[in-house]
PLY file of the C-alpha trace (Angstrom):
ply
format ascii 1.0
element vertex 301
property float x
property float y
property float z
element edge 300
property int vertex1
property int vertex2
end_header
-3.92 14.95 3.57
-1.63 17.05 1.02
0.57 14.87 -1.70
3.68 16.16 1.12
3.89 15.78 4.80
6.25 17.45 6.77
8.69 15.39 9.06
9.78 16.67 12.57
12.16 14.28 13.62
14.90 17.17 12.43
12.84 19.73 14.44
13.76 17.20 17.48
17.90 18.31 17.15
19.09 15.19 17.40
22.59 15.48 16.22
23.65 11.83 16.59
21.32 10.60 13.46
21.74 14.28 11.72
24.93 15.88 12.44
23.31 19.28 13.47
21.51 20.48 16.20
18.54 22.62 15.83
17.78 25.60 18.34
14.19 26.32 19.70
14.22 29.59 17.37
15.34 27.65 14.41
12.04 25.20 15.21
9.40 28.33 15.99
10.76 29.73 12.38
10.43 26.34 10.70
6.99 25.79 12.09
5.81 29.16 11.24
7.20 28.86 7.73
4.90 24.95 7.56
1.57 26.40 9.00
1.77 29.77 6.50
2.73 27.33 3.37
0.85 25.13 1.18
2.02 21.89 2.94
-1.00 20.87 5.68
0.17 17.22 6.87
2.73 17.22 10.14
4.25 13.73 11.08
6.23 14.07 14.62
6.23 10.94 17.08
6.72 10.54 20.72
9.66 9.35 20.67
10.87 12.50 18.68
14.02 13.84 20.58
15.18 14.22 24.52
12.10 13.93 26.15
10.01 14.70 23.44
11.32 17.70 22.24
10.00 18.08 18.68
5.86 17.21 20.10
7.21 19.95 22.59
8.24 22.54 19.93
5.38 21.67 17.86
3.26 22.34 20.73
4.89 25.45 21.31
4.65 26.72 17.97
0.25 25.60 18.08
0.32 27.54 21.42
1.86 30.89 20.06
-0.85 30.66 17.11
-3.53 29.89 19.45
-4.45 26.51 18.06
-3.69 24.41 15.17
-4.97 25.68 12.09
-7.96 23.49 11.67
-6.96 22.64 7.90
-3.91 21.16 9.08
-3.73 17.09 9.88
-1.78 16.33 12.32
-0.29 12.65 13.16
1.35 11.22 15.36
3.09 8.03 17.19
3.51 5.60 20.08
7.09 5.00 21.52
8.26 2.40 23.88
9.18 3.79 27.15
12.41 5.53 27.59
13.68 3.76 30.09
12.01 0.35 30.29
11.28 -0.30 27.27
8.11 -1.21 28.13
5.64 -1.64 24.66
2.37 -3.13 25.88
-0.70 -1.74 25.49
-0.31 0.39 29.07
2.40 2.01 27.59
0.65 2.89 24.54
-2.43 4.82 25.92
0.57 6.43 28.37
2.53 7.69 25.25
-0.45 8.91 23.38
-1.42 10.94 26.95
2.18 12.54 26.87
1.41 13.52 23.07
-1.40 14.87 23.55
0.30 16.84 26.60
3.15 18.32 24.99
1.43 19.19 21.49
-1.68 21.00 23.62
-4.06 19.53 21.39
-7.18 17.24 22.81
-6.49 14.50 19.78
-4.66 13.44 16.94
-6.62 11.88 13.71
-4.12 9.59 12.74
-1.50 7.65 15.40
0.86 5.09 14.60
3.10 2.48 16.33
6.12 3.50 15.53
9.05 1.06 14.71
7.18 -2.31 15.83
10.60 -4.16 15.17
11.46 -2.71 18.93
9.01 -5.80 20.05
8.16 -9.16 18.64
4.87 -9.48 16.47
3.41 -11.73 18.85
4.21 -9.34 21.98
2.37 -6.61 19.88
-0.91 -8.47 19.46
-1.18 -10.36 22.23
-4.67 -9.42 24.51
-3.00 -6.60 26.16
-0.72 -5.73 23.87
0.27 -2.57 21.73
-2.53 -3.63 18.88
-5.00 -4.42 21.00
-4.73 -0.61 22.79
-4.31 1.29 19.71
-7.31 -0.23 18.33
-9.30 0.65 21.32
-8.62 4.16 20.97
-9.69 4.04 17.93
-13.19 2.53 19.00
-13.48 4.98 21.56
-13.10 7.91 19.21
-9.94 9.16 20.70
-8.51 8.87 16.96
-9.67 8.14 13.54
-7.43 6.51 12.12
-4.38 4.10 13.52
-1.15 3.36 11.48
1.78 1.46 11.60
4.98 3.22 10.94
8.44 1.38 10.52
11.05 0.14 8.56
11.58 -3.55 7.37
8.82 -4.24 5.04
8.06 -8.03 5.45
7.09 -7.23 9.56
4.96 -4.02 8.33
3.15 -6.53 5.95
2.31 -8.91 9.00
1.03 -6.18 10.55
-1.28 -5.36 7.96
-2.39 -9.02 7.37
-4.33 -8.53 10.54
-6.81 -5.98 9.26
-5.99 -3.75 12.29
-4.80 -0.76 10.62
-5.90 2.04 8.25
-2.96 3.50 6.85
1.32 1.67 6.67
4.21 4.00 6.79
7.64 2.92 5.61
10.81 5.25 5.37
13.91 4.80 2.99
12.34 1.43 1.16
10.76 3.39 -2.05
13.29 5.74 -3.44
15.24 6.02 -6.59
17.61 3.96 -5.41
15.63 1.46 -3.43
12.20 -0.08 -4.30
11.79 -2.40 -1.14
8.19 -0.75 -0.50
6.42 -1.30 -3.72
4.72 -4.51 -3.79
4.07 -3.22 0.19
2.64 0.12 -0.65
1.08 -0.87 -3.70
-0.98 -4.06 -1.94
-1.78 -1.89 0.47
-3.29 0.82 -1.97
-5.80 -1.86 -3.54
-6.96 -2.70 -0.22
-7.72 0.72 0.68
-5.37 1.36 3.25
-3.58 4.70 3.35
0.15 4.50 1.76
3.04 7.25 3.31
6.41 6.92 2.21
8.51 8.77 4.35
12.79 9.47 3.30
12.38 10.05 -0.21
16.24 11.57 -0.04
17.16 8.03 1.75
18.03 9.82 5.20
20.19 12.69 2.71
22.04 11.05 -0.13
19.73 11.80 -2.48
19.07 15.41 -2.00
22.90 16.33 -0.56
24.60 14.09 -3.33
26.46 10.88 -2.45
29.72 12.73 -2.26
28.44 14.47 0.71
26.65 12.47 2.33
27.84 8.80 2.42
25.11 7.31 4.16
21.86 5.51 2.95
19.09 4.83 5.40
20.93 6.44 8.30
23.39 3.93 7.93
26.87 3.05 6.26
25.73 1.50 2.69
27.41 -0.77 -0.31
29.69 1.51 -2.64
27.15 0.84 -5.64
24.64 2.40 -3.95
26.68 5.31 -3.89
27.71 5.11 -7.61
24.39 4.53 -8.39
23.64 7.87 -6.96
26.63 9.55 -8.92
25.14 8.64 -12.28
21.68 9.87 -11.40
22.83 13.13 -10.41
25.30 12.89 -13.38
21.95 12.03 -15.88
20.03 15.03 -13.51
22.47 17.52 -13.93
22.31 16.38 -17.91
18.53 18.00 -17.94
19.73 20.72 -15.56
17.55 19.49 -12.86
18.80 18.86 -9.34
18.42 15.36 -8.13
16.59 16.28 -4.83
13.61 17.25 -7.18
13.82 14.14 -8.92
14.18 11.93 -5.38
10.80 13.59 -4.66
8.86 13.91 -7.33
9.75 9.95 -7.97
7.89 9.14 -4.68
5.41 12.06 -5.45
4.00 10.33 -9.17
3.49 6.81 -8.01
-0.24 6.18 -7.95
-0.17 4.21 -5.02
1.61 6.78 -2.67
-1.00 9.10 -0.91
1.72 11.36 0.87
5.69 11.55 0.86
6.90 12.85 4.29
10.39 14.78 3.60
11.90 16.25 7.07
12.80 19.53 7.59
14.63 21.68 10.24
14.83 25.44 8.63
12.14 27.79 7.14
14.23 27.52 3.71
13.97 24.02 3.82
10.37 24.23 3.38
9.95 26.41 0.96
12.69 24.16 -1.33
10.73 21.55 -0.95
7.93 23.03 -2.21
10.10 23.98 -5.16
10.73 20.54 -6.22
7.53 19.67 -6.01
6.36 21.52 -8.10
9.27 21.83 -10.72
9.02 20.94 -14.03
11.31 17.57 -15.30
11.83 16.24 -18.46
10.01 12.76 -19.22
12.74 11.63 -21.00
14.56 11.67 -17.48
12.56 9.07 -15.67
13.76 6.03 -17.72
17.22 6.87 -17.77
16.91 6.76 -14.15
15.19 3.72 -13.92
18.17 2.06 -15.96
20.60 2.87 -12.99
18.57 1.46 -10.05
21.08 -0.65 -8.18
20.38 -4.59 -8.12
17.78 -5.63 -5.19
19.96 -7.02 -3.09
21.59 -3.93 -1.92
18.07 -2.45 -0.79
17.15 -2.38 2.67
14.10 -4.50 2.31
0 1
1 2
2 3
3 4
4 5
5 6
6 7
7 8
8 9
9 10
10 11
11 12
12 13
13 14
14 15
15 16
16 17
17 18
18 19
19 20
20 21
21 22
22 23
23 24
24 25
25 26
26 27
27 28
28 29
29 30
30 31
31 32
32 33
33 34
34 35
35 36
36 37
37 38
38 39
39 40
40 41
41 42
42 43
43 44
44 45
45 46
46 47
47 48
48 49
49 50
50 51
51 52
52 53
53 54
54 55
55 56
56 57
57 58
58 59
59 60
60 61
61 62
62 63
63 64
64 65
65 66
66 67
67 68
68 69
69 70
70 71
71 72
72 73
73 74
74 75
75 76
76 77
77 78
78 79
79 80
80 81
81 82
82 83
83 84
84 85
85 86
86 87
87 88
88 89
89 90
90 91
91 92
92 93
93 94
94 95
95 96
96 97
97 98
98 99
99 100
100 101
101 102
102 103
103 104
104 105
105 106
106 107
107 108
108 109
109 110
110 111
111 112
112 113
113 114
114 115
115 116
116 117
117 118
118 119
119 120
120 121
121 122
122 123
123 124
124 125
125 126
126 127
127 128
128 129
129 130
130 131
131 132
132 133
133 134
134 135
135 136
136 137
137 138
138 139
139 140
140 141
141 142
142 143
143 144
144 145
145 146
146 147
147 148
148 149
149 150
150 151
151 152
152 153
153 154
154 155
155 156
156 157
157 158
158 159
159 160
160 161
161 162
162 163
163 164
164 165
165 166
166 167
167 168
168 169
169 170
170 171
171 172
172 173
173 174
174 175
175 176
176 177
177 178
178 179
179 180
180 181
181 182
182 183
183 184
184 185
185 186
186 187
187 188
188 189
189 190
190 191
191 192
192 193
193 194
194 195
195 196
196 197
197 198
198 199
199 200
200 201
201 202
202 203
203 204
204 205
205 206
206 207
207 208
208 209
209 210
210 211
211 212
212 213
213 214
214 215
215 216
216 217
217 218
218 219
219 220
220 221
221 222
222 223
223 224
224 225
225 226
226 227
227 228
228 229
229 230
230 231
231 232
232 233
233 234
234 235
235 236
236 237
237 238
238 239
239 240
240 241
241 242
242 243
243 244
244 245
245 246
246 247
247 248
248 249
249 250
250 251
251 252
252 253
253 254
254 255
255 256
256 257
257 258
258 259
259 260
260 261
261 262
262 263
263 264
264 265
265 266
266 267
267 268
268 269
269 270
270 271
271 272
272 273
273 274
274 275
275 276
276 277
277 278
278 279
279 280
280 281
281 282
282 283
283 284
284 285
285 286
286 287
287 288
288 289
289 290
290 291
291 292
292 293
293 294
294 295
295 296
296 297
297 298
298 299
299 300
């Protein structure tokens, strides 16, 4: 995998969690601009979208090129279903089938389950369950390499205590402004398993600027976590550095972080990321932004 991954959930124009929609010639012109750039890791998920729109403009954009470009890894996750709700282990071979279906590709090498918090931990690996399917696919060769992909970091760590899965994704828990992830991710890296932190921007304040975008985590967040955002771009603009590139590059240095996904939904939007990737920052910058991390209790955890 590449240090970045590139998130679809954008790609899937859903303008409740966003505030934009995104047209199928916006997505072909994204997806073009991902599979001619330096970036090789995708990250979509079944449950992506109406009916799995992003898979299905993903799939779209592999069909006009005739394939996926075989340097590219792509990844991606189970859903409960849409209308039942249903999360067993049925369901789970049935959304991987529907994946496979709408991306036109015979396999994945790396599928998650995505937000286990939907079901209880017990539901999930009971015989029959959501575990127990996902590592049978795995057995059978039908992927490589199962994940677990969510949010609230105590459940992802129960999921890893069962020795079950080779790689944990979290989103919004290791930014500069939140460090719920790090004894997750970095436990995780000892024991081999693969680490993905996905939201370095925390869902847009971070790479918009708090006074744009209010929201942390896709949700409504503690004033200090705001103000804690305003003196970080205050110290970034200090340097003359935007504090997008220092969001990213934050998640992009830690040692125990073997790919960031950051989502995008326009062909400039890729190549920016890129851009602060690879820009240069001033070391003095990192400890003054360190200093401003809000307490722990306003993280997500």
């Amino acid at each position: 995998m590449t240090a970045l991954c590139v998130g679809t959930s954008p790609l899937a124009s859903m303008k409740r969690l966003y505030g934009y929609d995104v047209s199928d010639e916006r997505a072909a012109s994204t997806l073009d601009a991902v599979f001619d750039g330096p970036i090789r890791f995708i990250d979509t998920s079944n449950g992506y979208g109406e009916d799995g729109s992003a898979e299905r403009r993903i799939g779209a954009a592999i069909a006009a090129r005739s394939g996926l470009p075989a340097d590219i890894v792509l990844a991606t996750k189970v859903d409960p279903d849409p209308e039942t709700g249903a999360f067993d282990g049925a369901r789970v071979r049935a959304s991987y089938e529907e994946s496979l279906e709408r991306l036109g590709v015979d396999r994945v090498p790396l599928l998650h389950l995505h937000d286990p918090e939907r079901i209880s931990f017990d539901e999930a690996v009971a015989p029959g369950g959501a575990v127990e399917a996902l590592v049978a696919l795995k057995e059978a060769g039908a992927v490589d390499f199962i994940g677990v992909a969510g949010g609230p970091v105590d459940l992802l760590q129960q999921y890893l205590d069962t020795e079950a899965f080779d790689v944990v994704l979290s989103h919004n828990r290791y930014t500069l402004l939140d460090r719920s992830a790090q004894r997750l991710f970095e436990g995780a890296h000892e024991r081999g398993i693969g680490v993905i932190n996905a939201a370095p921007y925390g869902g847009g304040m971070l790479a918009k600027g708090p006074d744009t975008q209010s929201k942390y985590g896709y949700g409504e967040r503690d004033d200090r976590i705001a103000d804690a955002a305003r003196a970080m771009q205050a110290a970034c603009e200090r340097y003359g550095v935007p504090l997008a590139a220092a969001a990213l590059q934050f998640s992009l240095r830690a040692a125990f972080v073997d790919s960031t996904v950051v989502g995008v939904s326009s062909p400039e939007r890729v190549a920016e990321t890129v851009g602060f990737a690879t820009l240069e920052l001033p070391d003095e910058l990192w400890p003054e932004l360190e200093s401003l991390v809000p307490p722990s209790s306003l993280w997500l955890n």
